[in-house]
C-alpha positions as protocol buffer text, in pm:
chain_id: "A"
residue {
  index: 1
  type: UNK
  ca { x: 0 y: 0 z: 0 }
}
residue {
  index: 2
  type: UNK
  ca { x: 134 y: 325 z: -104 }
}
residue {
  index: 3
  type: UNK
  ca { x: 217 y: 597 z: 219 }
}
residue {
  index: 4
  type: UNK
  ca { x: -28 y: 886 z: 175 }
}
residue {
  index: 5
  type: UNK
  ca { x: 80 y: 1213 z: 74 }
}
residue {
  index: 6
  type: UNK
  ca { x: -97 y: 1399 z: 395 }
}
residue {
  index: 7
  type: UNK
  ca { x: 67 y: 1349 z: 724 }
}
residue {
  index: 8
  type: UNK
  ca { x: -209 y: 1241 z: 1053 }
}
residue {
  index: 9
  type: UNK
  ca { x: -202 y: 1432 z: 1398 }
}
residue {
  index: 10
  type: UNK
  ca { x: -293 y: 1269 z: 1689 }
}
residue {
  index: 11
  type: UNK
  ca { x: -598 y: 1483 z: 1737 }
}
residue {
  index: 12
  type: UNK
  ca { x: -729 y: 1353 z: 1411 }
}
residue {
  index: 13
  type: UNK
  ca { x: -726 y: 997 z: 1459 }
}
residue {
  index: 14
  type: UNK
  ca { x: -914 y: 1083 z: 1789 }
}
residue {
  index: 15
  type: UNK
  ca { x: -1141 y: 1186 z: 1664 }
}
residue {
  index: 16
  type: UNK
  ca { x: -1189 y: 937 z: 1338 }
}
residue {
  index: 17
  type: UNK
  ca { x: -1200 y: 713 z: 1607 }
}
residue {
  index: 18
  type: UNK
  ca { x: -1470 y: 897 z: 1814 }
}
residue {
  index: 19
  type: UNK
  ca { x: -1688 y: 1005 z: 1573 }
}
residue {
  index: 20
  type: UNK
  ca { x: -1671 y: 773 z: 1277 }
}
residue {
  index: 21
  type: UNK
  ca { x: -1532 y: 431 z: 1454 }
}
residue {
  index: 22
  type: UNK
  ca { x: -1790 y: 486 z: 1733 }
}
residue {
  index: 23
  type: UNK
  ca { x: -1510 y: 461 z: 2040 }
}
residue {
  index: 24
  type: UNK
  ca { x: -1581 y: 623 z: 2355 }
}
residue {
  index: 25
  type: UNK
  ca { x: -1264 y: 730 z: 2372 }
}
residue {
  index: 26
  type: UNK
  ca { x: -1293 y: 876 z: 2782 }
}
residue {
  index: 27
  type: UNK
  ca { x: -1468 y: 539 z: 2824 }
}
residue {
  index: 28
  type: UNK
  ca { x: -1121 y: 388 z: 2703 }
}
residue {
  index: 29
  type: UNK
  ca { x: -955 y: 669 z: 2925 }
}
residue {
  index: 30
  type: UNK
  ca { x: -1144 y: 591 z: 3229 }
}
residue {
  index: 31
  type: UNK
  ca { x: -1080 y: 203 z: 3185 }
}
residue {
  index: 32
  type: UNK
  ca { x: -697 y: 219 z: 3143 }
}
residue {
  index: 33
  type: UNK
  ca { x: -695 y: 515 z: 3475 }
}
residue {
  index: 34
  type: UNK
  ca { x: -862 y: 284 z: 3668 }
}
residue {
  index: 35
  type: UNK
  ca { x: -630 y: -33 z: 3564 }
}
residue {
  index: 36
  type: UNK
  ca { x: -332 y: 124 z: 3659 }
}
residue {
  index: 37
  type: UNK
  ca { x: -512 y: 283 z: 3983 }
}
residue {
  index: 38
  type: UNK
  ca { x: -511 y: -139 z: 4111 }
}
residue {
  index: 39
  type: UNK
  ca { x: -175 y: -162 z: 4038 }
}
residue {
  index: 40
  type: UNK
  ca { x: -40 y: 137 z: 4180 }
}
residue {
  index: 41
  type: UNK
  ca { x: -272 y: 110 z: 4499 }
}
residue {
  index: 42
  type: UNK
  ca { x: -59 y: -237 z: 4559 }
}
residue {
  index: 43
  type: UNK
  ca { x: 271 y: -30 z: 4553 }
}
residue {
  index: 44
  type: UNK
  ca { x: 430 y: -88 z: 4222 }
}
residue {
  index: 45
  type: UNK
  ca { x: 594 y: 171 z: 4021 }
}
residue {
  index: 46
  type: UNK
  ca { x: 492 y: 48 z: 3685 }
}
residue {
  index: 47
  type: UNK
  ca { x: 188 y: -176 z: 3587 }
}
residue {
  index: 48
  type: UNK
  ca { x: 199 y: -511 z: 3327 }
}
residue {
  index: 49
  type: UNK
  ca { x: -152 y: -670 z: 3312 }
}
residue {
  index: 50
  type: UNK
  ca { x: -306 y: -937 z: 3095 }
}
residue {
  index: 51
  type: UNK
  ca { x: 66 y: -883 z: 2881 }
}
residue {
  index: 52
  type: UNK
  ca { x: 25 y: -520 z: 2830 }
}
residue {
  index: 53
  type: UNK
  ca { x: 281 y: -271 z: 2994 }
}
residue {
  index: 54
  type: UNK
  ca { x: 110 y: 64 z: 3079 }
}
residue {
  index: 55
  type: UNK
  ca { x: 429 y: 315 z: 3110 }
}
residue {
  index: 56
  type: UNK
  ca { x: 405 y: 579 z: 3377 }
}
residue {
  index: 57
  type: UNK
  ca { x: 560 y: 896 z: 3421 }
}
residue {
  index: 58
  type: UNK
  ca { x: 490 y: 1201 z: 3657 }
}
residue {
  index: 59
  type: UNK
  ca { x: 158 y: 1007 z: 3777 }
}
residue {
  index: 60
  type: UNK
  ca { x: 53 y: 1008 z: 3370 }
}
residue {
  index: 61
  type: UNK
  ca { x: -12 y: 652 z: 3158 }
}
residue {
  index: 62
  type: UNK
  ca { x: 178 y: 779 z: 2843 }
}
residue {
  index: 63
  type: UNK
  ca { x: 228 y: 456 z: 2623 }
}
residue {
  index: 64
  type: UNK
  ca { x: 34 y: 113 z: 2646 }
}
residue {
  index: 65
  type: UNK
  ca { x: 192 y: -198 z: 2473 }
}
residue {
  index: 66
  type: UNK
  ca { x: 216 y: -570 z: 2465 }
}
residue {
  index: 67
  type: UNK
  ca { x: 499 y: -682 z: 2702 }
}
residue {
  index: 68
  type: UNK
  ca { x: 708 y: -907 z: 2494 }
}
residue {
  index: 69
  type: UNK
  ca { x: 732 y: -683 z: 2135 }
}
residue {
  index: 70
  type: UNK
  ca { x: 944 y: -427 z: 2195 }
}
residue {
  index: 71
  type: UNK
  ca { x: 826 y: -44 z: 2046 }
}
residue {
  index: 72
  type: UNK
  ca { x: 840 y: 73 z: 1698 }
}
residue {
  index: 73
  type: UNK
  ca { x: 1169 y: 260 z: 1704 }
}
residue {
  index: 74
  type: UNK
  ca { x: 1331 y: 146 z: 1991 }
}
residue {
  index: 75
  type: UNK
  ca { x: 1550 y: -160 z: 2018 }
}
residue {
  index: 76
  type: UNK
  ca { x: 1419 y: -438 z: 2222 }
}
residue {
  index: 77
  type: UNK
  ca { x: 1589 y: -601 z: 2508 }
}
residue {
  index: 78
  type: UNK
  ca { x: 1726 y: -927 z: 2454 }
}
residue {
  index: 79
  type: UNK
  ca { x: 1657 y: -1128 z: 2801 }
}
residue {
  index: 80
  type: UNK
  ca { x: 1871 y: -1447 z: 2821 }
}
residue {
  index: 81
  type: UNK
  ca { x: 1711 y: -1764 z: 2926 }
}
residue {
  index: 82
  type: UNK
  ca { x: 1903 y: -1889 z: 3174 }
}
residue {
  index: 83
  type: UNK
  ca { x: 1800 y: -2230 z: 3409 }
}
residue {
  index: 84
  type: UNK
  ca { x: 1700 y: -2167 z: 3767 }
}
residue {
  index: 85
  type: UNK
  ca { x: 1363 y: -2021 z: 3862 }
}
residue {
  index: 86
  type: UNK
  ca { x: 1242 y: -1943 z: 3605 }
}
């Protein structure tokens, strides 16, 4: 598929998503607050649930993704498998 011609802010693919998709979008906010809000409540510093890492910083989720893919433009980790506990 060919890249289009016309850049995409943020704001617009908000609100595609709101208005045309039909996503409650402070429905989606209000979910992933309150996710993090169990976690945090516990005592941890960062929160990983059902594989997803919600990244935290100055009390704001910034970034949700799945645990084990590392993100688009950043190099991955690679952990070692090593025997033991694991």
């Amino acid at each position: 598929m060919k890249k289009p011609v016309h850049s995409v802010s943020d704001h617009a693919v908000l609100r595609y998503l709101e208005r045309v998709k039909g996503v409650d979008v402070e429905a989606c906010r209000t979910e992933i607050g309150r996710i993090v809000d169990r976690g945090m409540a516990l005592g941890a510093v960062g929160v990983v649930i059902d594989a997803f890492v919600y990244r935290i910083e100055n009390q704001c989720v910034v970034t949700v993704y799945r645990r084990n893919h590392p993100r688009v433009g950043h190099k991955g980790r690679r952990h070692l498998r090593g025997g033991g506990d694991e």
